[in-house]
N, C-alpha and C positions, 0 to 999 in steps of 0.2 A: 504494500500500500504506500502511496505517497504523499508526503507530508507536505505536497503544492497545496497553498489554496484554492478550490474550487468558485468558479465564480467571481464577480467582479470587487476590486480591490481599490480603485482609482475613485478618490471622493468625489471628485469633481462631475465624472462620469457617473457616478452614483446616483449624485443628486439631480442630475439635468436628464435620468432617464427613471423614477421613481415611477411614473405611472401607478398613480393609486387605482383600485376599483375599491367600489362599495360595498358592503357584501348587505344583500336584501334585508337580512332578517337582525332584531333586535337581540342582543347577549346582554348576561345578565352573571355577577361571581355568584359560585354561591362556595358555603364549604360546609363539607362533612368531617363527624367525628373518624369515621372509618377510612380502611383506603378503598373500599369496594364501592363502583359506581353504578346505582342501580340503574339496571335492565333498559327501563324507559328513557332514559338520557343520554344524549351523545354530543358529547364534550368536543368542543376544537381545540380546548387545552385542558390539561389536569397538571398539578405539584404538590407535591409531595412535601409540607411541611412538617415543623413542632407540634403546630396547634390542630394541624387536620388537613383534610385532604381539599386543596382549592379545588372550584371546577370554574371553566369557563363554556356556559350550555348557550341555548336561544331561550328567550326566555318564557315563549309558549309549552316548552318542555318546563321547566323551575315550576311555571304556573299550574301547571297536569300534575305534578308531583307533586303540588303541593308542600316545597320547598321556601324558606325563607331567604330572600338574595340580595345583593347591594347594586349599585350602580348599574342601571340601563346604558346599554352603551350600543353605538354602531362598529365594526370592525373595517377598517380602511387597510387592504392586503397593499404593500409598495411590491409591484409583481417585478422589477427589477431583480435577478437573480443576485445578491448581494453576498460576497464570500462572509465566512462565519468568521473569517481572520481581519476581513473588510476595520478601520481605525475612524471612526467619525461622521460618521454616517446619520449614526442615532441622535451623537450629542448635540449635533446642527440640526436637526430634525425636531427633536426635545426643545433645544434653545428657542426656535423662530417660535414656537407653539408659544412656549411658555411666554415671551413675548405680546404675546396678542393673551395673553391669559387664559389658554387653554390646556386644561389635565388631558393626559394620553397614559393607559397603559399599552407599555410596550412587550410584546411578544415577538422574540427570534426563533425561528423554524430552521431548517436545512437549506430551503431555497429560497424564501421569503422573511423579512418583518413585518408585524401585521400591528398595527393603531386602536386601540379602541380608546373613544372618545365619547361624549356624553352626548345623548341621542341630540339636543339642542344645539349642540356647536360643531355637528356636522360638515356643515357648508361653509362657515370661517375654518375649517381642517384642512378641508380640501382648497378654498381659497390660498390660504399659506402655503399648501404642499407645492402649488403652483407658480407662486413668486419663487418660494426658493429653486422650484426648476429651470426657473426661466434666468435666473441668475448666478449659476449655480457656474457657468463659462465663462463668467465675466473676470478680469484679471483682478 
């Protein structure tokens, strides 16, 4: 196996090719005491903490279950294949948000990072993600 990063590494390229989509449906944390995820639920993320098991569901599933959960959020995938070795990517991403005062949990995957953001600041997400694409070349 080789210890090349997979995927792209150049910030700049990073940023000016991020390409967010939306993902249709509403996510919602929730956590359990156990690490087992009932039957009915299909997590786009789960972690393994001290205090129990996070999940990240939709949140029509939390509501069926009858689950108690926090933060409604939309999930914004940046489909740019970003390497897991990838240096700054997030923290310009983070920074511009947090600038306009918007909370993001961030999720890294294999091939993507994924946004979720608070169903109401949606479209100021996606407005930001797009300034900094568009400037992202700039010297």
């Amino acid at each position: 196996m080789s210890d090349a990063p997979v995927g792209e590494t150049q910030l700049s390229v990073l940023l000016s090719t991020l390409q967010p989509e939306l993902h249709p449906d509403t996510f919602v944390f929730v956590t359990l005491p156990t690490s087992h995820v009932p039957d009915d639920l299909e997590p786009v993320c789960q972690f393994r903490e001290a205090e129990g098991l996070t999940l990240i569901v939709p949140q029509a599933q939390a509501a069926q279950a009858q689950l108690s959960y926090q933060y409604p959020c939309r999930m914004i995938t940046l489909t740019v294949h970003s390497s897991l070795a990838a240096v700054g990517m997030l923290a310009a991403i983070t920074q511009a948000l947090a600038t306009e005062g918007i909370s993001t949990n961030v999720v890294s995957a294999y091939f993507h990072d994924h946004l979720f953001v608070a169903c109401n600041r949606v479209e100021a997400t996606l407005d930001c993600l797009a300034r900094l694409a568009a400037t992202a070349l700039d010297p």
